[in-house]
C-alpha positions in Angstrom: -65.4 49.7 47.3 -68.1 51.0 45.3 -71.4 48.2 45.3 -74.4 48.7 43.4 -77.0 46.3 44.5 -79.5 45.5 42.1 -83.2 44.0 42.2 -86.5 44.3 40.7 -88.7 45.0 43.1 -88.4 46.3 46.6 -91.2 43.8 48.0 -91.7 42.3 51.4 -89.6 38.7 49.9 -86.8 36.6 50.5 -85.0 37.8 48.1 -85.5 41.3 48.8 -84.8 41.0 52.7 -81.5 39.3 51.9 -80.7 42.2 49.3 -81.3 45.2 52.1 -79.3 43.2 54.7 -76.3 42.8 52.5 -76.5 47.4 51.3 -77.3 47.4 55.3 -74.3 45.2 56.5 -72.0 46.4 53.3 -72.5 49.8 54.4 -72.1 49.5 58.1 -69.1 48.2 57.2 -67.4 51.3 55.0 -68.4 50.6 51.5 -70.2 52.8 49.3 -73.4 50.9 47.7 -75.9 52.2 46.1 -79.2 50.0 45.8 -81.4 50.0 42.7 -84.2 48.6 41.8 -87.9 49.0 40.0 -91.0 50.5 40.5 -92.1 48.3 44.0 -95.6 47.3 43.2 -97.9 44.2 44.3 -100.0 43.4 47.0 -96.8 42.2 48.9 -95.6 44.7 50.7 -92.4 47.0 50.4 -89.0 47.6 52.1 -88.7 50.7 50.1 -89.0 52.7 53.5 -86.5 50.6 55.2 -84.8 51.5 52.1 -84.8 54.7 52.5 -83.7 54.6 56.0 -80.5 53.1 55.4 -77.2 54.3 55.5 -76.8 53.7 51.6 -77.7 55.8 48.7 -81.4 54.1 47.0 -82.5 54.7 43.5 -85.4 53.9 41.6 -85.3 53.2 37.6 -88.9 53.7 36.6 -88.0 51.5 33.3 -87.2 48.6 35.3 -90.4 46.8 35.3 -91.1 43.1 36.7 -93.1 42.3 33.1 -91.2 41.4 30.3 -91.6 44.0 27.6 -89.1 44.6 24.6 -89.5 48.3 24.7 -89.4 48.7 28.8 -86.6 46.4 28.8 -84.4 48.4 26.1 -84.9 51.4 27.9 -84.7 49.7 31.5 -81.0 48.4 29.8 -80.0 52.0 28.4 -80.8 53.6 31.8 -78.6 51.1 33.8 -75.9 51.5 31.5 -76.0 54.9 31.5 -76.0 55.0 35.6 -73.3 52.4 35.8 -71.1 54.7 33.5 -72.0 57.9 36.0 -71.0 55.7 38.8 -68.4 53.5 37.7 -69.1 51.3 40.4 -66.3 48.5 41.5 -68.7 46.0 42.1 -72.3 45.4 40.3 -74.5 42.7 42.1 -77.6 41.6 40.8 -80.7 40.0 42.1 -83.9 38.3 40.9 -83.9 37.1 37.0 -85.2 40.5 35.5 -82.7 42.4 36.8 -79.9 39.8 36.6 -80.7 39.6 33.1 -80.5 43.4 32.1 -78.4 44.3 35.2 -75.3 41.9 34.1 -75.5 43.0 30.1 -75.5 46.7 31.2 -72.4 46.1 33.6 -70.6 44.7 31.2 -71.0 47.3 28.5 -70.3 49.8 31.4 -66.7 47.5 31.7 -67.2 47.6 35.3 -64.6 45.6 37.2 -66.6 43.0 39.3 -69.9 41.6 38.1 -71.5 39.1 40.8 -75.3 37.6 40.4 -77.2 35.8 43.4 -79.7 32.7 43.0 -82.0 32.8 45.4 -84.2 30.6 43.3 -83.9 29.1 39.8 -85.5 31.9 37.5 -86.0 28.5 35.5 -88.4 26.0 37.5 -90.6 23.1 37.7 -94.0 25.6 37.6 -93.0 26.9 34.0 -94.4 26.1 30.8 -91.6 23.9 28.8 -91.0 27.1 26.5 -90.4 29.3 29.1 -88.2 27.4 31.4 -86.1 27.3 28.1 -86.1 31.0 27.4 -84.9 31.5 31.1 -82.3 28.7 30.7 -81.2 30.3 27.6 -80.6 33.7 29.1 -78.8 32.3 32.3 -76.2 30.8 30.5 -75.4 33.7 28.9 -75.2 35.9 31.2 -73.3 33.5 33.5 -70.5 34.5 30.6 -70.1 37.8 31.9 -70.8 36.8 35.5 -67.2 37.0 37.5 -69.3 34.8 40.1 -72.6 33.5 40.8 -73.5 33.5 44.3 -76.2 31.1 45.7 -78.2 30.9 48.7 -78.1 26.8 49.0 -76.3 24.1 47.2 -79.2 22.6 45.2 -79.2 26.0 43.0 -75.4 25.2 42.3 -76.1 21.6 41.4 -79.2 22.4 39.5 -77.4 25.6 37.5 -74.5 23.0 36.1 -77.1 20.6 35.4 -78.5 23.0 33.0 -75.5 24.1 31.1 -75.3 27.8 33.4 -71.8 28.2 34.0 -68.7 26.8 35.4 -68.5 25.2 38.7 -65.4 27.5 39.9 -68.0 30.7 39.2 -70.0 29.7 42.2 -70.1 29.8 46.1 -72.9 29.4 48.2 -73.7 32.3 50.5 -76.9 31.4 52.9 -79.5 34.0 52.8 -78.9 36.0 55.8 -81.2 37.2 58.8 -81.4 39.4 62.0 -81.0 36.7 64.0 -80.7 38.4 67.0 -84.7 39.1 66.4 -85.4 35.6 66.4 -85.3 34.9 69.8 -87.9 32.3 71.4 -87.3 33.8 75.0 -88.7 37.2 73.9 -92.2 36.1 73.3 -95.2 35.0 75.5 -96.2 32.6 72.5 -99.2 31.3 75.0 -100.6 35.4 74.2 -99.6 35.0 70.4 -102.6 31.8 69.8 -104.9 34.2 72.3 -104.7 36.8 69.5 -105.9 34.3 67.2 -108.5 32.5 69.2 -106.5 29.0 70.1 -106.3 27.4 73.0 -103.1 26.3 74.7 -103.9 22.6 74.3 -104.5 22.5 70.4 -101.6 22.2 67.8 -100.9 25.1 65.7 -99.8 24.4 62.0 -98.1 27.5 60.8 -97.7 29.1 57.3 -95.5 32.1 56.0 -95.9 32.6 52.3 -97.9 34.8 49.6 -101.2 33.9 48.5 -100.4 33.1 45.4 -100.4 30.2 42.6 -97.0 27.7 43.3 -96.9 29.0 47.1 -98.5 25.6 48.1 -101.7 26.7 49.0 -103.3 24.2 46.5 -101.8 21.3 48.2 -102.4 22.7 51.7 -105.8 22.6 51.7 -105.8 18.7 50.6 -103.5 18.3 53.8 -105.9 20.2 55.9 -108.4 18.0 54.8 -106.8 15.1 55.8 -104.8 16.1 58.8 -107.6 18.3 60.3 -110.0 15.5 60.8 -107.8 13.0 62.1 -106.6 15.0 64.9 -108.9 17.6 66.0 -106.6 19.5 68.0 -105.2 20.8 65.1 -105.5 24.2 63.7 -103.7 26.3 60.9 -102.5 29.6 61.1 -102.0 31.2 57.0 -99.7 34.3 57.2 -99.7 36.8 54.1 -102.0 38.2 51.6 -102.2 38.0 47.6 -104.5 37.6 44.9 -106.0 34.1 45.8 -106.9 34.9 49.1 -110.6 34.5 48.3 -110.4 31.7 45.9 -108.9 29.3 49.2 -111.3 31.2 51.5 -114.0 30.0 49.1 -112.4 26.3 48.9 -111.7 25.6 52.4 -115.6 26.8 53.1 -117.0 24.3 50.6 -115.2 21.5 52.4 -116.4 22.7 55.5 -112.4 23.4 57.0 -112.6 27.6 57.1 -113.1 27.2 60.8 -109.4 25.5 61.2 -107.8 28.1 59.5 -107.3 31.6 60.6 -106.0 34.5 58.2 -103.8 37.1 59.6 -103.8 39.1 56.3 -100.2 40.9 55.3 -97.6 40.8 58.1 -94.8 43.3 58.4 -90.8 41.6 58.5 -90.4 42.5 62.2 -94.2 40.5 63.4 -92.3 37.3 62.2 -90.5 36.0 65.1 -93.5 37.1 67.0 -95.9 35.1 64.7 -93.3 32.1 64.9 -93.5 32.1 68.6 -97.1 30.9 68.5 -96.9 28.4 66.0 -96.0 24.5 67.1 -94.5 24.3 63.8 -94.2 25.2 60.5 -96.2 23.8 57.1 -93.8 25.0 54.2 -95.3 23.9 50.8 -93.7 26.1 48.0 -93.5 24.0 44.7 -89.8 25.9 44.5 -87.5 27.2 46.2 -84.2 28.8 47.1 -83.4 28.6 50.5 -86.5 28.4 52.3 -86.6 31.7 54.4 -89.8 31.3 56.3 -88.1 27.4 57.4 -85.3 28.7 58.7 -86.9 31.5 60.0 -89.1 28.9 62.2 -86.0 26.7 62.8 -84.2 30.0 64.6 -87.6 30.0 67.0 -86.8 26.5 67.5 -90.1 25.5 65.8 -89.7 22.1 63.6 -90.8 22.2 60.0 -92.6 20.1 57.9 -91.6 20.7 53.6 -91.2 19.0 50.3 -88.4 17.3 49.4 -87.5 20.3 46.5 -83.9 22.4 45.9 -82.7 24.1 48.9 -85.1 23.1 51.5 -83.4 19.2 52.5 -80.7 21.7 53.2 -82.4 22.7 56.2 -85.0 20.1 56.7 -83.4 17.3 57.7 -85.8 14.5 59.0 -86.0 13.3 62.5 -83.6 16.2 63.6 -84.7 19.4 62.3 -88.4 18.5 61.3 -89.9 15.9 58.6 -89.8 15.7 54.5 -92.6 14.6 51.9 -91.9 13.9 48.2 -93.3 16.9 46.0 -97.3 16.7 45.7 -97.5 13.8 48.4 -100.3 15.7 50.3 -101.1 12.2 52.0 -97.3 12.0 53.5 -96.7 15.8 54.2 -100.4 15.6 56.5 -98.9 12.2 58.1 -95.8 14.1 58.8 -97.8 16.9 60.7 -99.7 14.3 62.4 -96.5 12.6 63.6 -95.0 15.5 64.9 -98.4 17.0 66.6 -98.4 13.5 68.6 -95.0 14.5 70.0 -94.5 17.3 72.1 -90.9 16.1 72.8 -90.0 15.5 69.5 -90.8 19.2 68.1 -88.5 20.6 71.3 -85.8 18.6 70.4 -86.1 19.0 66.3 -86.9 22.9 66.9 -83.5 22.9 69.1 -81.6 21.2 67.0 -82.7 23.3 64.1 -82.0 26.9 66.0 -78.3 25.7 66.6 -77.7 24.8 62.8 -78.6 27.9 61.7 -77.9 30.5 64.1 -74.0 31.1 62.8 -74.8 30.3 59.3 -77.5 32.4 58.3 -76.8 35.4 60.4 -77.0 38.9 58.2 -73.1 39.8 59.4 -72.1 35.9 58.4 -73.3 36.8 54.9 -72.0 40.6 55.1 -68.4 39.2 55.6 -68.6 36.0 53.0 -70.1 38.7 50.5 -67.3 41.3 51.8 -64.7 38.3 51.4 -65.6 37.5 47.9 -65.8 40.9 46.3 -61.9 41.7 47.9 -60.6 38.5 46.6 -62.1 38.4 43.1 -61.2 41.9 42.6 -57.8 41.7 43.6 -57.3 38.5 41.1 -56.4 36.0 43.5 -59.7 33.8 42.4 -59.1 34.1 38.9 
């Protein structure tokens, strides 16, 4: 087959990671795919070298920008229809609500055979203004018209897409986000060297996070648990991986509550550092106000490190309490600091919830798991058997 691959941007993200597994694993495989996506800027990184590197053609539309602009986005749609013609791909996946937007309407004026669209988190959400949750909603539904099948990366997103008038129920199947889970291996690391690096001490806790500095990342409601948690166990400290534009905004907050000795920074981290980073952590603080499938949670689960999340979309998928780790209802800062507390007073309860949570997830979120579903899926919709 020939697979286009479309996203946005090329940023260090879920999203993103998923997207260059599945042109990686497609590839590898015999397919021809082609990725495209936008110009990759932002503080967050890019994967446009990895990109590069693979065995796959990559393209970059420069009219395919992340803001929404009426003349961008006409151009943006011209251009894509235009390549889509040249190419007359089988197959046109689409990724990320910009480009499955634009991506989906240019495939289907190009008539190409198979178009598919992958929720990795509702381009609608709880962080949106009222009118703008309903211009995405608007939008989704139609183009899960043209959509042969919608792909998601955890349940919740099906449930919460047919709650919302996006499709039909038969359009989707859930295809979990997939990782080099041969990477993630706790036997690799010295994790005892890993808190050296960062100035902790084997006999403190470390409270881990893995997420852009950014508004709706959690940070906000972080802090107020590192207020609390922090000084009723003082063996605590917090470990904030990433970089982004409100990096000095909680600098400045955790300093005027007297906390910025707790936390330590590590600044932008590359893909590969993670299961090093992991390693060192006891276990992991996830407090996105949405989500898809949590990456960075199952990413901690695979180095058998327990997590500690809201209660939102994908992530009681993977978080399941007392096995896996421990739950709070969304903006309970009080219960998800009681939580860590809980789990730093038991060593023996993190091993056996970080266990338990490495052998749920190794098969199903391993990159060539999600290669062969995705494989699967294209074969049987576009020889008609699905229809």
């Amino acid at each position: 087959m020939r697979i286009v691959h479309l996203i946005t941007r090329l940023i260090i993200g879920g999203a993103q990671e998923n997207t260059v597994l599945s042109c990686e694993g497609l590839a590898a495989v015999g397919h021809e795919v082609i990725l495209m996506t936008g110009p990759t800027i932002g503080p967050e990184g890019s994967l446009v070298d990895r990109a590069n590197r693979g065995h796959y053609a990559f393209e970059e539309l420069p009219e395919l920008v992340r803001q929404i602009s009426p003349m961008s986005d006409a151009r943006a749609l011209r251009a894509l229809k235009r390549r889509f013609c040249e190419l007359k791909p089988d197959v046109v996946h689409t990724h990320s609500s910009k480009a499955g937007v634009l991506g989906r309407v240019a495939a289907r004026l190009a008539d190409v055979p198979l178009i598919v669209h992958t929720i990795h988190g509702m381009s609608f959400n709880r962080t949106q203004p009222p009118i703008v949750q309903t211009a995405y909603r608007m939008a989704e539904r139609y183009c899960a018209d043209m959509s042969h099948a919608i792909v998601c990366v955890a349940d919740a997103m099906i449930e919460q897409s047919l709650e919302a008038g996006v499709g039909r129920r038969e359009q989707y199947h859930t295809v979990r986000s997939g990782m080099e889970v041969e990477q993630f291996d706790p036997a690799r690391y010295n994790e005892q060297a890993v808190r050296a690096s960062w100035g902790i001490g084997p006999e403190e806790i470390v409270v881990g996070t893995i997420a852009r500095l950014f508004e709706n990342k959690g940070y906000e409601q972080l802090i107020d648990v590192v207020d609390f948690a922090a000084r009723r166990d003082r063996r605590l400290r917090f470990v904030w991986v990433g970089d982004g534009a409100d990096r000095f905004r909680y600098e400045g907050e955790l300093k005027r509550r007297g906390l910025r000795e707790r936390v330590v920074f590590t600044g932008l981290l590359p893909p590969t550092e993670m299961p090093r980073v992991l390693s060192g952590f006891d276990m992991l603080a996830h407090a996105s106000q949405w989500e898809g499938l949590p990456r960075a949670v199952v990413q901690a689960l695979l180095m058998e490190k327990p997590a500690v999340s809201f209660a939102i979309d994908g992530a009681p998928e993977v978080v399941i309490p007392g096995q896996t780790g421990e739950l709070a209802a969304l903006g309970d800062t009080k219960g998800f600091a009681e939580a860590i507390l809980k789990l730093a007073a038991d060593g023996d309860s993190r091993a056996r919830f970080g266990a338990n949570g490495r052998s749920r997830c190794l098969i199903p979120v391993d990159h060539r798991t999600m290669v062969a579903q995705l494989d699967s899926l294209y074969s049987t919709l576009l020889t008609g058997r699905a229809f």
